[in-house]
N, C-alpha and C positions, 0 to 999 in steps of 0.2 A: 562619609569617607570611611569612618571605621567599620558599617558594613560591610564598604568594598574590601575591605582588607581583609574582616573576619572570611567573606567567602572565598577570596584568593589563598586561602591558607587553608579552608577545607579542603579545595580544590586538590587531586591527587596530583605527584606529579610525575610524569610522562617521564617513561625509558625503557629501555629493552626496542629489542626488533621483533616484530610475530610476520612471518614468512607461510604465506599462504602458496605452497608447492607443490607438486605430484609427484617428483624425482627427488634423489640423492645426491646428484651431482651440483646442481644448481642450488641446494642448501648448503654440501661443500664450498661451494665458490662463492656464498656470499658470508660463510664463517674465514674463508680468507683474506677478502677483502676487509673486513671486520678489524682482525688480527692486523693487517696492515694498516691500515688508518688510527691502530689502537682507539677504538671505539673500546670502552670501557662495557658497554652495552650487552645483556643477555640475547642472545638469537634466539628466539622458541619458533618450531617447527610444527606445522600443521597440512594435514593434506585436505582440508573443508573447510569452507569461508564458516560452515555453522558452529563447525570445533569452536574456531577461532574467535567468531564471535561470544559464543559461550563463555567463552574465558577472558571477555574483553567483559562481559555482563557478570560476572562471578568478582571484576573486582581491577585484575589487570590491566594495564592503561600503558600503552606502548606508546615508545613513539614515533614510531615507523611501521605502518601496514606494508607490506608488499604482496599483492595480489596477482596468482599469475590466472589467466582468462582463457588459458590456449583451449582449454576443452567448457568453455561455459556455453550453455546455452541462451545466456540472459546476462547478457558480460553490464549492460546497464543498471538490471533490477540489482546485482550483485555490488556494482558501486556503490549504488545510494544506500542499501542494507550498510556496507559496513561505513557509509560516514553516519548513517543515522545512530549506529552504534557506537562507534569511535568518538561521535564528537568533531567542532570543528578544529581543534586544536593538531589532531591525527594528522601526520602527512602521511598520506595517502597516497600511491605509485601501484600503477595498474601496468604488466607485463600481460602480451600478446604475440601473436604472430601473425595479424592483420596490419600492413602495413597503409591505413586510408586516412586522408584528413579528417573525414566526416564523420570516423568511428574517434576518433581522438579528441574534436570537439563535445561531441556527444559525451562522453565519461568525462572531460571537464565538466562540463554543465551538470551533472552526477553525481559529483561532489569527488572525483580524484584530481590531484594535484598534479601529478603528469602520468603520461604514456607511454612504456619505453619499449618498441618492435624487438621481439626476441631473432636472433639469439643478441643480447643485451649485452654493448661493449664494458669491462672494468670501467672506464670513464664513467659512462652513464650510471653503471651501479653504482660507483662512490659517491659520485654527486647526491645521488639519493638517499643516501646511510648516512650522509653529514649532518651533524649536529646544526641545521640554518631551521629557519622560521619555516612551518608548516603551510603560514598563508603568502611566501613568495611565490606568485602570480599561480596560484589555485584559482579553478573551476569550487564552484559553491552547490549544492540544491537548491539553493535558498529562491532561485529563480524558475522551479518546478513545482507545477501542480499537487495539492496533497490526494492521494488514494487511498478510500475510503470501502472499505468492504464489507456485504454483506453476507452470512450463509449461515440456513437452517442448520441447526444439529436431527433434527428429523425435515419427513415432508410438510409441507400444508402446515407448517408453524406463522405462515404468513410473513416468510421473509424479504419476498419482492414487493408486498405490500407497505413495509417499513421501508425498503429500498427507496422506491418511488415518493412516500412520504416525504421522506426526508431532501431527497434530491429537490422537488418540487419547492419546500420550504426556504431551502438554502439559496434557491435559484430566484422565487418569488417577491418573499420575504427581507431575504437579508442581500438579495441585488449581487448575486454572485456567479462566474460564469461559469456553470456545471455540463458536467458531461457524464448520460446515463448509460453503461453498459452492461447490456445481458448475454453473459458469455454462455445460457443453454441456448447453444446455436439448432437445437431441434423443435425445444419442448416452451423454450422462455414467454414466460406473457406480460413482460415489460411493453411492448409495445400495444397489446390487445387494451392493457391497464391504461394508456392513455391514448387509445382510437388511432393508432397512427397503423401508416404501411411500413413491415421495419428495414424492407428494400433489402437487397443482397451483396451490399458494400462491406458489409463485416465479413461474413462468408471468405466474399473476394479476396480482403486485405490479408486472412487468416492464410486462405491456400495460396497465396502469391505476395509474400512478405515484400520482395523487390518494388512493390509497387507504394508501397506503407511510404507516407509524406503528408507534409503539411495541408497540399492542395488535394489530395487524394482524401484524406481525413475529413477535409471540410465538404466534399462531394458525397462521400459515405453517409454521412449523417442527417438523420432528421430533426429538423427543428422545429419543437415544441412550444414555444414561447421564444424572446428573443435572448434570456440566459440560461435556456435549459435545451441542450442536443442530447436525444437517443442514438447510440449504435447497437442496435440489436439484428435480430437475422430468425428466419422460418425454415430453414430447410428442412427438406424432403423427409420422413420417415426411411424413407430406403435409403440416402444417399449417405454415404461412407464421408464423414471430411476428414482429411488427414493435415493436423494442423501440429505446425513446430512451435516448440517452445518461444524459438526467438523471435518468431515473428508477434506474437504477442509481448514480447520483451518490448520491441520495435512500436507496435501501436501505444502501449501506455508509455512511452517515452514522447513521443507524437503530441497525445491528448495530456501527459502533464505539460505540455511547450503550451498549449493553447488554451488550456483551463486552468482555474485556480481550486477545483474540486471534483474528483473523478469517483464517482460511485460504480460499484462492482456490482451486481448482484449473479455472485458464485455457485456454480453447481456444488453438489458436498461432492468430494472423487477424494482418488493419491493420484497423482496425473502430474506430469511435469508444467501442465500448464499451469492448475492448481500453485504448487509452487515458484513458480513465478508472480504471478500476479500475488502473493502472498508477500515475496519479497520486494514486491515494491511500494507497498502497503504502510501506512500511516497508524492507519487505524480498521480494528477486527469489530463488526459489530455479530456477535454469535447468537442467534435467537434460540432460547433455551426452549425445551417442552420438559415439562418437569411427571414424563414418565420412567419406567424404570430402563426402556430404550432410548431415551432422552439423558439420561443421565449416564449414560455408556459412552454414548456419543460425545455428550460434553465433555469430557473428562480424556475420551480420544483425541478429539481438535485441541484442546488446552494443552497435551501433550506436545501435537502436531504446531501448533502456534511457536513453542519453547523451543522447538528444534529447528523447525526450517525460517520459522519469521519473528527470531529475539527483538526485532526492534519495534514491533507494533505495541500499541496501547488495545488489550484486548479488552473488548464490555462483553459483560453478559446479560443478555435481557428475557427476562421472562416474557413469551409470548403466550398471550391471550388467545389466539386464535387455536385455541386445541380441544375447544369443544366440550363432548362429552366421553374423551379419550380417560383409560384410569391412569390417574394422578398420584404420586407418592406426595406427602408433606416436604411445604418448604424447607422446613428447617432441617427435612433428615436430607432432600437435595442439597442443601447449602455444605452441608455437612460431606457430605458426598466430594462434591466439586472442591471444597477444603477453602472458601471463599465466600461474600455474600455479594447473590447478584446486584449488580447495576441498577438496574432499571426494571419493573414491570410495564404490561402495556394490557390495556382491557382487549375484552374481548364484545365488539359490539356489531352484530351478525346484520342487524340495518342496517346501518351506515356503510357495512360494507356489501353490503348486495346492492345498495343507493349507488356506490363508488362506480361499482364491476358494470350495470346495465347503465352508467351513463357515457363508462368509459372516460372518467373524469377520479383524480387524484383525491385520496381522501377531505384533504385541505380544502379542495374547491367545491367538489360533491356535498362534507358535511359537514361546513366547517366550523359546527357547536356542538360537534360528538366529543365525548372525555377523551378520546383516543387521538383526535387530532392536536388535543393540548401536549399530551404527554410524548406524541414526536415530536412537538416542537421542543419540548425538553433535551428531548433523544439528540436533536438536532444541535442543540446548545451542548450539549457536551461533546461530540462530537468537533465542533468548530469555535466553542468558544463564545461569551457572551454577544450580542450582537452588540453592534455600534449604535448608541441612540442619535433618533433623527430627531433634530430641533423643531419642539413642537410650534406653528403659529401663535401668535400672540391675538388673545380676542379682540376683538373692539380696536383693532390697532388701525392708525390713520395713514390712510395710501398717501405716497410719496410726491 
């Protein structure tokens, strides 16, 4: 009991309003509503969910979000960033000008607390700015899949190689239902990596978001085993795909409803999709190459993580797979990055040529190489110790 108390009392606590807006007027009108209600409460004003979270991660602890959506391209990934930041204690009010049930449930499940169609009656704003309970009848995340990312800081660091690892693991192993996707819809060899056809259901759902659903999702996909589905995709070298933000907003919202773990393996870009699937993200796994263009790059994304995706758990892993590439020392890299990596991983060129021409996951291909311990490692951190399974009892006498 008195540790409950002692952390109730660390615990900050919650006030002010942070007003996530584009306009003057509508920060107006809710510093009047304010004034009227006499809310004792500070309004602070921001025009970017990343401001705002920034200053929610610097220390800040509101307690009223008000999110307006009108021009988001990823009105979901942007939900669940800021309750993964906020906390569940944050009430959380998402403004729009979609008037749909199915966009309204969707950011419940998100983790917003309500949805209020612009232009938003005084009534509706007051209700909001009142001093009640954060968890009267919220929507939670708690019921979504976690996203799990991966992406080189250079090429050929062997980052779909850990991708699929770990997917495999999590899926095999520890009996969990994963969902692998490689969003280089041209060049990705997720799928070559485990022998499959990767079909043109990603492609599709990408250039025709309207079609993105649950029954659509499950027809996209390849099944690999019975807890691990690929969506990946092969198109054309010449073909142009012209793909929206939201519609990738739309699919990881999809595959968090039906997985309990969604592995990315990320092209490096600045691309607005990039930044989405970043902000819906759990967790960053970064494969470090510890050359002097390795350590530019790291140091770029680290930047890029703090700005557009505050609420990940970012690893840094030294990847093995970089050959006979020249190398700076770790300790002046670590120095560099201003941090000490994560994790390393070896680098063992049979096991994975063994992998590549069987078209089998490292784990199943070799699976007493150092390198398959140490993603299982990758993989426990990532997720968390596994559950032990109660071993048989020897010699024990049938029933």
């Amino acid at each position: 009991m008195l540790g409950l108390r002692t952390a109730a009392a660390l615990k900050p606590e919650r006030a002010g309003v942070l007003a996530v807006v584009p306009d003057q007027p509508m920060a107006d009108r809710l510093q009047g509503i304010m004034h009227e209600l006499q809310l004792d409460d500070e309004l602070v004003i921001t025009d970017t969910l990343d401001a705002g979270l920034r200053r929610i991660r610097s220390g800040y602890a509101p307690r009223v979000l008000l999110l307006d959506l009108e021009d988001s391209a990823a009105p979901i990934a942007e939900v669940s960033s800021a309750r993964t930041v906020g906390g569940a204690d944050l009430k959380l009010i998402a403004l729009g000008i979609v008037n749909d049930v199915t966009l309204f449930r969707d950011l419940l499940a998100a983790g917003a607390n309500d949805y209020l169609v612009k232009p938003a009656t005084r009534e509706t704003l007051s209700a909001a700015l009142e001093k009640r309970s954060a968890h009267a009848g919220t929507g939670t995340s708690g019921g979504l899949g976690q996203v799990i990312v991966f992406v080189g800081s250079r090429g050929g660091v062997g980052t779909t190689t850990a991708a699929v690892s770990c997917a495999w693991l999590l899926a095999e192993e520890r009996k969990e239902r994963v969902a692998l996707v490689d969003l280089d819809l041209h060049f990705g060899t997720i799928a070559l990596k485990l022998d499959t056809d990767p079909g043109g259901g990603l492609c599709e759902a990408l250039e025709q978001p309207s079609r993105i659903d649950s029954l659509f999702i499950e027809r996209a996909m390849v099944k690999v085993t019975d807890n691990l589905l690929v969506l990946a995709a092969e198109a054309s070298a010449a073909q142009h795909l012209i793909v929206d933000a939201g519609a990738v907003d739309m699919l990881l919202y999809e595959l968090r409803r039906k997985f309990g773990r969604i592995v990315v393996d990320l092209p490096r870009g600045a691309n607005p999709i990039q930044r989405v699937v970043l902000g819906a993200a759990s967790h960053v796994v970064l494969m470090c190459e510890r050359s002097l263009a390795g350590l530019r790059d790291t140091i770029r994304l680290q930047t890029l993580m703090r700005d557009q995706a505050p609420q990940v758990r970012l690893w840094l892993v030294e990847s093995g797979a970089t050959g006979a590439r020249a190398l700076i020392g770790k300790s002046e890299f670590e120095k560099g990055i201003t941090k000490a990596l994560d994790a390393s991983l070896s680098h063992d060129p049979k096991a994975a040529g063994a992998a590549a021409n069987s078209g089998q996951p490292l784990p199943v291909a070799v699976p007493k190489s150092p390198v398959v311990k140490e993603f299982r490692q990758l993989a426990e951190m990532l997720a968390g110790p596994a559950t032990p399974v109660a071993k048989r009892k020897l010699f024990a006498l049938p029933w």
